[in-house]
C-alpha angles and dihedrals in degrees: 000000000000120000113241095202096067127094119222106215123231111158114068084218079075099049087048096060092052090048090090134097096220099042088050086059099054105045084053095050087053093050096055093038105030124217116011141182122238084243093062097029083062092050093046095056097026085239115148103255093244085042085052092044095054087055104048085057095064088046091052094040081063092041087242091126130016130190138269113217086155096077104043119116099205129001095264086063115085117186124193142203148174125277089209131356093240147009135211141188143171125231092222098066078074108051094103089058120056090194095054083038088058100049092043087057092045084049084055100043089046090056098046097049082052100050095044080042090059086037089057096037084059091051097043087050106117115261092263086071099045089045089056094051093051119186080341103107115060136178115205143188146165141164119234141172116230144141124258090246086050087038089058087036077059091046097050089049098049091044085043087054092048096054098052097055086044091049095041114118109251109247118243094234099123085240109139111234122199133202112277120193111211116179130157132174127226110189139144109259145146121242 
Protein backbone atom coordinates (compact mmCIF):
# COMPACT_ATOMS: atom_id res chain seq x y z
CA UNK A 1 0.00 0.00 0.00
CA UNK A 2 1.80 3.38 -0.93
CA UNK A 3 0.87 6.38 0.71
CA UNK A 4 -0.52 9.04 -1.70
CA UNK A 5 0.18 11.86 0.55
CA UNK A 6 3.69 11.58 0.41
CA UNK A 7 5.81 13.27 -1.69
CA UNK A 8 8.67 11.39 -3.31
CA UNK A 9 11.60 13.93 -3.52
CA UNK A 10 13.52 14.57 -6.74
CA UNK A 11 15.36 18.26 -6.63
CA UNK A 12 18.09 18.51 -4.19
CA UNK A 13 16.67 22.32 -3.60
CA UNK A 14 14.25 20.45 -1.89
CA UNK A 15 16.19 18.61 -0.14
CA UNK A 16 18.02 21.75 0.74
CA UNK A 17 14.97 23.52 2.42
CA UNK A 18 14.27 20.60 4.60
CA UNK A 19 17.97 20.42 5.59
CA UNK A 20 17.35 22.69 8.46
CA UNK A 21 16.70 22.19 12.08
CA UNK A 22 14.17 24.78 12.35
CA UNK A 23 12.29 24.12 9.23
CA UNK A 24 12.17 20.58 10.24
CA UNK A 25 10.33 21.84 13.38
CA UNK A 26 8.20 23.32 12.10
CA UNK A 27 7.02 21.11 9.46
CA UNK A 28 6.72 18.69 12.16
CA UNK A 29 4.79 20.98 14.47
CA UNK A 30 2.36 21.49 11.60
CA UNK A 31 1.98 17.99 11.00
CA UNK A 32 0.93 17.11 14.53
CA UNK A 33 -0.97 20.04 14.90
CA UNK A 34 -2.15 20.83 11.47
CA UNK A 35 -2.50 24.69 9.99
CA UNK A 36 -0.94 27.40 12.09
CA UNK A 37 -0.55 30.50 12.16
CA UNK A 38 3.18 32.27 12.26
CA UNK A 39 1.99 33.58 15.71
CA UNK A 40 1.62 30.10 17.15
CA UNK A 41 4.48 28.32 14.86
CA UNK A 42 6.76 30.83 16.64
CA UNK A 43 5.30 29.79 20.31
CA UNK A 44 5.52 26.28 19.59
CA UNK A 45 9.07 26.33 18.77
CA UNK A 46 9.98 29.33 20.86
CA UNK A 47 11.25 31.02 17.25
CA UNK A 48 10.84 34.81 17.04
CA UNK A 49 7.44 35.32 14.40
CA UNK A 50 9.70 37.21 11.53
CA UNK A 51 12.42 34.46 12.30
CA UNK A 52 9.30 31.77 11.67
CA UNK A 53 8.10 33.74 8.46
CA UNK A 54 11.56 33.61 6.71
CA UNK A 55 11.45 30.18 7.07
CA UNK A 56 8.09 29.27 5.84
CA UNK A 57 9.17 30.95 2.72
CA UNK A 58 11.86 28.57 1.99
CA UNK A 59 9.47 25.83 2.73
CA UNK A 60 6.95 27.31 0.29
CA UNK A 61 9.64 28.24 -2.30
CA UNK A 62 10.11 24.27 -2.31
CA UNK A 63 6.17 23.66 -2.16
CA UNK A 64 6.74 21.98 1.10
CA UNK A 65 4.00 24.41 2.91
CA UNK A 66 1.33 26.63 1.41
CA UNK A 67 -0.65 29.02 2.89
CA UNK A 68 -3.93 29.19 4.50
CA UNK A 69 -5.83 32.46 3.74
CA UNK A 70 -9.12 30.38 4.50
CA UNK A 71 -8.81 30.40 7.91
CA UNK A 72 -7.79 33.88 8.69
CA UNK A 73 -9.70 35.67 10.40
CA UNK A 74 -8.57 39.04 9.18
CA UNK A 75 -5.82 39.89 6.50
CA UNK A 76 -2.97 40.50 9.17
CA UNK A 77 -3.47 36.75 10.12
CA UNK A 78 -1.41 34.10 7.86
CA UNK A 79 -2.08 30.52 8.47
CA UNK A 80 0.03 27.72 7.16
CA UNK A 81 -0.08 23.86 6.27
CA UNK A 82 1.53 21.12 4.90
CA UNK A 83 1.63 20.26 1.07
CA UNK A 84 1.89 16.90 1.90
CA UNK A 85 2.21 15.15 5.33
CA UNK A 86 5.18 13.75 4.57
CA UNK A 87 7.93 13.57 2.23
CA UNK A 88 10.30 10.91 1.13
CA UNK A 89 13.83 10.38 -1.22
CA UNK A 90 16.21 8.14 -2.01
CA UNK A 91 19.89 8.81 -1.86
CA UNK A 92 20.37 7.28 -4.66
CA UNK A 93 18.29 9.90 -7.12
CA UNK A 94 21.22 11.75 -6.42
CA UNK A 95 24.17 9.54 -7.14
CA UNK A 96 25.05 11.37 -10.72
CA UNK A 97 25.38 14.58 -8.96
CA UNK A 98 27.94 14.96 -5.90
CA UNK A 99 26.33 18.16 -4.96
CA UNK A 100 23.08 16.81 -4.77
CA UNK A 101 24.81 13.95 -3.37
CA UNK A 102 26.03 16.09 -0.87
CA UNK A 103 22.56 17.91 0.28
CA UNK A 104 20.59 14.50 0.25
CA UNK A 105 23.18 13.20 2.70
CA UNK A 106 23.04 16.63 4.94
CA UNK A 107 18.86 16.03 4.75
CA UNK A 108 19.72 12.35 6.32
CA UNK A 109 22.09 13.27 8.75
CA UNK A 110 19.55 16.42 9.95
CA UNK A 111 16.76 13.93 10.53
CA UNK A 112 18.71 11.43 12.37
CA UNK A 113 20.32 13.83 14.86
CA UNK A 114 16.36 14.99 15.44
CA UNK A 115 14.87 11.81 15.95
CA UNK A 116 17.74 10.46 18.43
CA UNK A 117 17.31 14.16 19.82
CA UNK A 118 13.50 13.41 20.57
CA UNK A 119 14.62 9.97 21.52
CA UNK A 120 17.19 11.65 24.39
CA UNK A 121 14.91 14.42 25.42
CA UNK A 122 12.23 11.27 26.43
CA UNK A 123 14.78 9.62 28.34
CA UNK A 124 16.22 12.92 30.18
CA UNK A 125 12.00 13.84 31.26
CA UNK A 126 11.81 13.73 35.34
CA UNK A 127 10.47 10.57 36.74
CA UNK A 128 6.62 12.21 37.16
CA UNK A 129 6.43 12.10 33.38
CA UNK A 130 7.72 8.87 32.89
CA UNK A 131 5.44 7.58 35.82
CA UNK A 132 2.25 9.04 33.88
CA UNK A 133 3.17 7.28 30.55
CA UNK A 134 3.59 3.79 32.24
CA UNK A 135 5.08 0.52 29.87
CA UNK A 136 3.91 2.92 27.06
CA UNK A 137 7.00 4.13 25.73
CA UNK A 138 9.35 1.35 24.28
CA UNK A 139 12.93 1.23 22.43
CA UNK A 140 13.45 -1.57 20.40
CA UNK A 141 15.86 -3.23 18.51
CA UNK A 142 16.91 -6.81 16.53
CA UNK A 143 19.23 -8.12 14.12
CA UNK A 144 18.02 -9.81 11.32
CA UNK A 145 19.23 -11.30 7.98
CA UNK A 146 17.31 -10.34 4.99
CA UNK A 147 17.59 -9.43 1.49
CA UNK A 148 17.35 -5.97 0.22
CA UNK A 149 14.11 -6.86 -1.62
CA UNK A 150 12.79 -8.54 2.11
CA UNK A 151 14.55 -5.63 3.83
CA UNK A 152 12.09 -2.86 1.56
CA UNK A 153 9.00 -5.59 1.95
CA UNK A 154 10.00 -4.67 6.07
CA UNK A 155 10.06 -1.22 5.34
CA UNK A 156 6.28 -1.05 3.40
CA UNK A 157 4.66 -3.10 6.56
CA UNK A 158 6.05 -1.05 9.21
CA UNK A 159 5.19 2.17 7.31
CA UNK A 160 1.97 0.52 6.60
CA UNK A 161 1.62 0.04 10.31
CA UNK A 162 2.45 3.35 10.94
CA UNK A 163 -0.07 4.82 8.71
CA UNK A 164 -2.95 3.04 9.98
CA UNK A 165 -2.52 4.06 13.61
CA UNK A 166 -1.74 8.06 12.10
CA UNK A 167 -4.86 7.91 9.90
CA UNK A 168 -7.29 6.02 12.84
CA UNK A 169 -10.24 8.00 13.89
CA UNK A 170 -9.71 9.26 17.34
CA UNK A 171 -11.75 7.89 19.24
CA UNK A 172 -14.36 10.12 21.08
CA UNK A 173 -13.36 8.72 24.80
CA UNK A 174 -12.48 12.00 26.42
CA UNK A 175 -9.41 10.60 26.88
CA UNK A 176 -6.75 13.18 26.18
CA UNK A 177 -4.18 11.86 23.56
CA UNK A 178 -0.69 13.47 23.15
CA UNK A 179 1.92 13.51 20.15
CA UNK A 180 3.93 10.58 20.12
CA UNK A 181 7.18 10.40 17.89
CA UNK A 182 7.89 6.56 16.63
CA UNK A 183 10.85 6.11 14.49
CA UNK A 184 13.01 2.87 13.81
CA UNK A 185 15.79 2.19 11.50
CA UNK A 186 16.20 -0.70 9.35
CA UNK A 187 19.67 -0.69 7.75
CA UNK A 188 22.39 -3.20 6.71
CA UNK A 189 25.24 -3.22 9.48
CA UNK A 190 27.74 -5.29 11.26
CA UNK A 191 27.54 -5.75 14.86
Amino acid sequence: MENRDVRQVTDSRVLAALSHPLRRRLMDVLKVHGPTTVGLLAERTGQAPANVSHHLKVLAAAELVVEAPELARDRRERWWRLVSRGVRWSSADFDDDPAARAVADAAISLNLDRQVTLARVWHAADEATHAAWGDGPFSTDRWLRLTPEELAELGRELNDLLTRWGDREIPDDGRERHPVFVFAHGVPAQP
